[in-house]
C-alpha positions in Angstrom: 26.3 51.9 99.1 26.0 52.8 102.7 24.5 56.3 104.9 25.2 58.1 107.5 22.5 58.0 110.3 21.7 61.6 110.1 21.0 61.2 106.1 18.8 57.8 106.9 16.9 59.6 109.3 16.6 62.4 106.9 15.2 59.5 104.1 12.5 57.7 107.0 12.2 61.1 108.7 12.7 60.3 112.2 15.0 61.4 114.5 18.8 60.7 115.1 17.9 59.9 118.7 15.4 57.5 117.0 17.7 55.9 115.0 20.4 55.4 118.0 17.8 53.6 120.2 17.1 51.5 117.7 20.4 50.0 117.6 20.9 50.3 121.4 17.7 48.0 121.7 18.9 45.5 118.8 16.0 46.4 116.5 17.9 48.0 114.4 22.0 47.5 114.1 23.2 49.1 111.5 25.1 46.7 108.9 28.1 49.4 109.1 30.9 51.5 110.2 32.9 53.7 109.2 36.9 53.8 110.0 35.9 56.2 112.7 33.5 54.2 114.3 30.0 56.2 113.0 26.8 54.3 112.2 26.7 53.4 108.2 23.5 51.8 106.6 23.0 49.4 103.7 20.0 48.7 101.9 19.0 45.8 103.7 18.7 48.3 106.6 16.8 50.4 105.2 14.5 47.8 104.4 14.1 46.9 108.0 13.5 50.4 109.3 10.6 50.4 106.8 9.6 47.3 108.1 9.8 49.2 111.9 8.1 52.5 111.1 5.1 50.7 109.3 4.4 48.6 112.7 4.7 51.5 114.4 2.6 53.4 112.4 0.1 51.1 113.0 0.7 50.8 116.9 2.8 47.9 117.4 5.5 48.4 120.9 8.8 48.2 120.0 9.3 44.3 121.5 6.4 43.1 119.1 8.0 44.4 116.0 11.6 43.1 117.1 9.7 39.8 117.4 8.0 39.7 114.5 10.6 41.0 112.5 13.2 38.1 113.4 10.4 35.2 113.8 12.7 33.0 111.5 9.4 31.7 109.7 8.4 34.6 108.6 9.6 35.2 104.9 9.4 39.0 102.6 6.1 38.2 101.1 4.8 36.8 104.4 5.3 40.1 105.7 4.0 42.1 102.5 0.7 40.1 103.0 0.4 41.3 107.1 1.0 44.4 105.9 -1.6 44.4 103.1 -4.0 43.0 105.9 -3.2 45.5 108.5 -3.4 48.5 106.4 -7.0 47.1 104.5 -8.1 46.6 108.1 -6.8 50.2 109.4 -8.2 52.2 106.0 -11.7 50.4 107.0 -11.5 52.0 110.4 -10.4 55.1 109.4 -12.9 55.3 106.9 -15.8 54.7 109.5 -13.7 57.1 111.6 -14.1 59.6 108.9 -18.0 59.1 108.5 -18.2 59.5 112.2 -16.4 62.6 112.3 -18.5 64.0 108.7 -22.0 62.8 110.4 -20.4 65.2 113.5 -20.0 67.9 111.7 -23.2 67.6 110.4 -25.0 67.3 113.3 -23.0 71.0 114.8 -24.6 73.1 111.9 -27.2 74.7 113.3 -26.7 72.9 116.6 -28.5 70.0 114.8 -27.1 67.1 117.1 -29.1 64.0 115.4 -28.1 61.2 113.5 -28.9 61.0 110.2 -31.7 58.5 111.1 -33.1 60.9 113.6 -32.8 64.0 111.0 -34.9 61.8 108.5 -37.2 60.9 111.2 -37.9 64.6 111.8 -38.0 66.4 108.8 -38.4 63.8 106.4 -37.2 64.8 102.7 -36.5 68.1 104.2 -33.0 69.3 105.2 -33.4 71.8 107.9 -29.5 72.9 107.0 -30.3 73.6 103.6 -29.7 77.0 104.2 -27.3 76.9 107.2 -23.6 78.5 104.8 -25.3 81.3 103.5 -27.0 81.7 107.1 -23.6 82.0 108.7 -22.2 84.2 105.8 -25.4 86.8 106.2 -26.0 86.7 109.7 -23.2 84.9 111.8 -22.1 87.8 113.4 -25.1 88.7 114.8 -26.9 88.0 118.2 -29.8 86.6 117.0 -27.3 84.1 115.0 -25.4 83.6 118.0 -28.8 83.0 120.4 -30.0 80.7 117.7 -27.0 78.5 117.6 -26.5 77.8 121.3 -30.5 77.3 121.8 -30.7 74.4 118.9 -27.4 73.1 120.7 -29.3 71.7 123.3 -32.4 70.2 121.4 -33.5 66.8 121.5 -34.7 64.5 118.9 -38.4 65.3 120.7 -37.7 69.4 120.6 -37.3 68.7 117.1 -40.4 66.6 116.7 -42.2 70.0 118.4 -40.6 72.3 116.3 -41.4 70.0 113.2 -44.9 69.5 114.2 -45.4 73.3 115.2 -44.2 74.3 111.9 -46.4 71.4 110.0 -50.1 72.6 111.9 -49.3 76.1 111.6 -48.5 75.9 107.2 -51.6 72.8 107.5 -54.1 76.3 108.8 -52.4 78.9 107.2 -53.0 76.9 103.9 -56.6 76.6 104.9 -57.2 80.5 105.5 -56.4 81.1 102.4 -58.7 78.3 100.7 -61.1 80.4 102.3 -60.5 83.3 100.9 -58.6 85.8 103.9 -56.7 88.4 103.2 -53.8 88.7 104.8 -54.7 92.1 106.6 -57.3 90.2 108.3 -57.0 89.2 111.8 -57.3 85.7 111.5 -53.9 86.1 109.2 -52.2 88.1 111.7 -52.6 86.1 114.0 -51.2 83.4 112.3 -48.4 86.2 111.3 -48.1 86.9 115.1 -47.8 83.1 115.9 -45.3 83.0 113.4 -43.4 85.8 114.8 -43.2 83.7 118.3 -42.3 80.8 117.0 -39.0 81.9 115.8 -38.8 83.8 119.7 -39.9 80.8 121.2 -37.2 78.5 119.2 -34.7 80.8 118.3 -34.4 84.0 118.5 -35.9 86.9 119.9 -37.7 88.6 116.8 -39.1 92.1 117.1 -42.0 92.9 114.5 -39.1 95.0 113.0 -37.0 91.9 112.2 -40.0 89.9 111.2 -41.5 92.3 108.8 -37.5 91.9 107.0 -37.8 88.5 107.4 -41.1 88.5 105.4 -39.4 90.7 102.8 -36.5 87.5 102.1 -39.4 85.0 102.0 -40.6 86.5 99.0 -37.2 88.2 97.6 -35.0 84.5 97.9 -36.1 82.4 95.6 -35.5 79.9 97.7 -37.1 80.8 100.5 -40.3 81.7 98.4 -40.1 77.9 97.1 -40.3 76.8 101.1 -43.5 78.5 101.3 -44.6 78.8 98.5 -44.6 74.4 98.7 -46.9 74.8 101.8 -49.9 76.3 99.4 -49.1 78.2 96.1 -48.5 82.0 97.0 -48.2 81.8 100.4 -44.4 83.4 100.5 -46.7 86.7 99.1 -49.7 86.2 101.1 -47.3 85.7 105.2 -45.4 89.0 103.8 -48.0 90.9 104.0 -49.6 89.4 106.8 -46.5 89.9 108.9 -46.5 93.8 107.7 -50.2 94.3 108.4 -49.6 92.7 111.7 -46.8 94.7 112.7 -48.0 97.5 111.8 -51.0 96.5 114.2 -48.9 96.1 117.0 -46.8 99.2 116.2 -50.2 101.0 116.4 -51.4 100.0 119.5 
């Protein structure tokens, strides 16, 4: 049984110009013709242009797979066994290609551009993109989303290490004033409210006393969020809630 070149390149899925050059270069000479003169292909062909399109596939110029192709040494399971080699060696790299391009992806959420060695450096067991979907899906189309992604963009490993140990001394005396007993109307809690409040300005976002008092609001609604805090010192989430109302209304007041 013989084909046409328009159904063969329908069967490899390359082009009739494809296959004509082929034969014009004395790769690939097709075993056939017809009475009118037209291009037929046998199965042995076929087998060839497999042959042609795997080495190209894998990168090979056209001279190096004419040459290895006719090397007369060279026998069927010779050329299975190159071709097992060649594609274990190309899955390999397009594995690693494929963790390079995850750990990339990765790293953009939240602007987060560290490797994973560098994330575990600087937040530990902590993954600060826990939350990072259902941030997009409640607030991506915001400013404050917006201002937040193209600040964290540009952060270092060492921002990070700031922001880390900011956020570690700040829940290390917060935990404190409430060992001792503060409420969180008192000053000394809003002021750690108030120092809250800038550390999102200072690292993210702008964040009016408006936005913070909601903010307070999800830290004890979210389960999740509660958790966060609430791993700091038991009740905290409740006890910052208020303190970020009592302080804004402070501020609001004066």
């Amino acid at each position: 049984m013989s084909y046409s070149v328009g159904q063969v390149a329908g069967f490899a899925g390359v082009t009739v110009r494809t296959l004509h050059h082929y034969d014009d270069i004395g790769l690939l000479v097709p075993g056939g013709r017809s009475h009118a003169g037209h291009r037929r292909y046998d199965e042995t062909d076929l087998d060839r242009l497999q042959q042609i399109l795997f080495y190209r596939e894998l990168g090979f110029p056209l001279e190096e797979v004419a040459a290895l192709l006719d090397d007369p040494a060279a026998d069927p399971r010779a050329h299975l066994r190159r071709q097992h080699e060649l594609l274990t060696a190309r899955i390999e790299k397009l594995q690693k290609m494929a963790e390079a391009v995850e750990h990339a992806m990765e790293a953009k959420k939240m602007g987060i551009n560290l490797t994973p060695e560098e994330r575990f450096e600087v937040f530990g067991d902590k993954d600060p993109e826990q939350y990072a979907e259902e941030a997009e899906q409640r607030w991506g189309g915001t400013d404050a989303y917006a201002e937040s992604q193209r600040r964290a963009a540009g952060y270092t490993k060492e921002d990070w290490k700031r922001v880390r140990a900011e956020v570690d001394d700040w829940s290390e005396r917060y935990a404190a004033l409430m060992d001792a007993g503060e409420r969180p109307a008192g000053e000394a809690a809003m002021d750690m409210a108030e120092e809250h409040r800038r550390h999102i300005t200072a690292w993210y976002y702008d964040c009016p006393h408006e936005m913070h008092v909601c903010l307070g609001e999800m830290y004890v609604a979210d389960e999740r969020f509660k958790a966060y805090y609430d791993s700091m010192r038991p009740g905290l989430a409740a006890h910052l809630r208020e303190a970020i109302t009592a302080n804004a209304a402070r501020h609001t007041a004066a």
